[in-house]
C-alpha positions in Angstrom: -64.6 25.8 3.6 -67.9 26.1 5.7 -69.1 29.2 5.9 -69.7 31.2 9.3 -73.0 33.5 9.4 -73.9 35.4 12.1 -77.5 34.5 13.4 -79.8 37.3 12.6 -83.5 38.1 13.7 -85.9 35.4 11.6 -83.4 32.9 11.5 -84.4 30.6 14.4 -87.4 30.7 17.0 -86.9 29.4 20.0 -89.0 25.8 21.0 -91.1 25.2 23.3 -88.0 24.0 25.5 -86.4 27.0 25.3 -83.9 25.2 22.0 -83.1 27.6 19.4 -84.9 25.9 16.3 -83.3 27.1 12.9 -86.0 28.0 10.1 -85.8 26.3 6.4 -84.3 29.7 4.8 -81.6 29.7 7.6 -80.2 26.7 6.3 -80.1 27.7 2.7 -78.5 31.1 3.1 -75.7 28.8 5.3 -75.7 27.0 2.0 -74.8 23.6 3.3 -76.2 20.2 5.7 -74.7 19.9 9.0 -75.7 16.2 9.4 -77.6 17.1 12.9 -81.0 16.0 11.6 -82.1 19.4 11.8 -86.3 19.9 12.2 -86.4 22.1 9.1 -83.2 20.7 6.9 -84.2 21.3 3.4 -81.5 19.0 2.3 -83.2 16.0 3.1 -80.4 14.5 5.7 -81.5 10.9 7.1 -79.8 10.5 10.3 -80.8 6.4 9.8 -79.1 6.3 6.7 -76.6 8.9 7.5 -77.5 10.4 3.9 -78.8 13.1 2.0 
């Protein structure tokens, strides 16, 4: 079962766009790879290849 965090301060900074951008550490305290090709996915997810 995925886990549900809530987002704390540090966890994301917001683009130049105004889209919330997740940092690295974010992803590995939520522990897993949501497959959305994420700018800083440290679990190396290819969306080409739909693989890790």
């Amino acid at each position: 079962m995925k886990k549900i965090l809530p987002v704390e301060e540090g966890d994301f900074y917001l683009s130049e766009e105004g889209y919330r951008v997740f940092t690295k550490e974010y992803h590995l305290k939520r522990g897993y790879c949501c497959e959305s090709s994420c700018r800083h996915c440290p679990y190396g997810y290819n969306a080409k290849t739909n693989m890790q």
